[in-house]
C-alpha positions as a printed Julia matrix, in Angstrom:
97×3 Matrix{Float64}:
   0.0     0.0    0.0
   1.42    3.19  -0.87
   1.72    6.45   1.22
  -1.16    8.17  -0.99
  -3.43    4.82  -0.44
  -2.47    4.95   3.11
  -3.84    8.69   3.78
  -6.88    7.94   2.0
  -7.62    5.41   4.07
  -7.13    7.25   7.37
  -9.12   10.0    5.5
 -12.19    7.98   4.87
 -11.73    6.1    8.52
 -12.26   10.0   10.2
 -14.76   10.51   7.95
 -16.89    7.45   8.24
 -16.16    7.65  12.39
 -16.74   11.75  12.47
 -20.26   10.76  10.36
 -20.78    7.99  13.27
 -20.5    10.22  16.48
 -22.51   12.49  14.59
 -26.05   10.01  13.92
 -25.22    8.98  17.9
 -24.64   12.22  19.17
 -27.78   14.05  17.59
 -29.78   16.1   19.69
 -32.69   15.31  18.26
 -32.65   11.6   18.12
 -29.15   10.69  18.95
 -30.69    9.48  22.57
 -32.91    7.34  20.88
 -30.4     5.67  19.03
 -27.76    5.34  21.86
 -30.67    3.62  23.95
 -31.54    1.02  21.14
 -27.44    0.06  20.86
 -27.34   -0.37  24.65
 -30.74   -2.28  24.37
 -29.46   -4.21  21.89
 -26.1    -5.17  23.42
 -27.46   -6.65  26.54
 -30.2    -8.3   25.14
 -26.94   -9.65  23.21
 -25.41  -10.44  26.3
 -28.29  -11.78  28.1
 -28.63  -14.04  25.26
 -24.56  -15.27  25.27
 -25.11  -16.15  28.89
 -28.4   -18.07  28.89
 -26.76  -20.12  25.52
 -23.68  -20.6   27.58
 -25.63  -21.95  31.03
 -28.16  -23.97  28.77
 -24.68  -25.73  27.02
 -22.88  -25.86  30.28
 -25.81  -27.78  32.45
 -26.55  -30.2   28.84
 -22.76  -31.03  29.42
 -23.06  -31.7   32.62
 -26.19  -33.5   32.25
 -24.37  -35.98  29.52
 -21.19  -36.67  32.04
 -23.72  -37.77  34.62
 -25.61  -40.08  32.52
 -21.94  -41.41  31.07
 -21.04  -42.02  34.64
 -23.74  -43.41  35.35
 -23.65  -46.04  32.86
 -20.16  -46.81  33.44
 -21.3   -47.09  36.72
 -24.32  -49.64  35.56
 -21.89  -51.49  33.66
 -19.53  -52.6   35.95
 -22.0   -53.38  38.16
 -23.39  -56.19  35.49
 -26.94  -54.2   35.99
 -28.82  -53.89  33.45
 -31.23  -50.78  32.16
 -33.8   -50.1   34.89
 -36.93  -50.94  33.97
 -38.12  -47.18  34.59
 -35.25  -46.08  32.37
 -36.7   -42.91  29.86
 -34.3   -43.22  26.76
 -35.75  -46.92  25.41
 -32.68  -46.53  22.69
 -30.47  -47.24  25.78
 -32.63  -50.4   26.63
 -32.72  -51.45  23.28
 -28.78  -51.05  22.66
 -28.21  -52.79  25.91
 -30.6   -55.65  24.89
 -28.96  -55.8   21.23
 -25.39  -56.45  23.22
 -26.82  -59.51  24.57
 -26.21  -57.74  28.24
């Protein structure tokens, strides 16, 4: 990139940020539009963390259940009877278990 193609660029980047704190700082409706970033930023956030616990406890949830059938298994148990996933029963059955 040359020095010319260079001070274009920083050119255009003050513009385009000068043109920026311009539409936020409006006194008219530069409020307005602040509010709806912020709104939209936690709501952002909010969502991140409620995606993150939902993963974190399905995790969990799937290292209890594999612990829980290692557990089963050296046991010699079979499935419970009352057992919810009948893919489990069926797989166990299948094994000759």
């Amino acid at each position: 990139m040359t020095d010319h193609d260079k001070s274009f660029v920083s050119v255009a980047a003050a513009a385009a940020a000068g043109a920026l704190f311009m539409y936020y700082l409006d006194g008219k409706s530069g409020a307005r539009r602040r509010a709806m970033v912020r709104d939209k930023v936690v709501a952002a956030g909010n969502d991140a963390a409620e995606f993150a616990t939902k993963k974190g406890q399905h995790i969990a949830n799937r290292i209890k259940g594999g612990i829980a059938t290692a557990r089963r298994a050296t046991r010699g148990n079979g499935p419970d009877e009352t057992e919810a996933d009948p893919h489990a029963k069926a797989a166990w059955n299948e094994q000759g278990l």
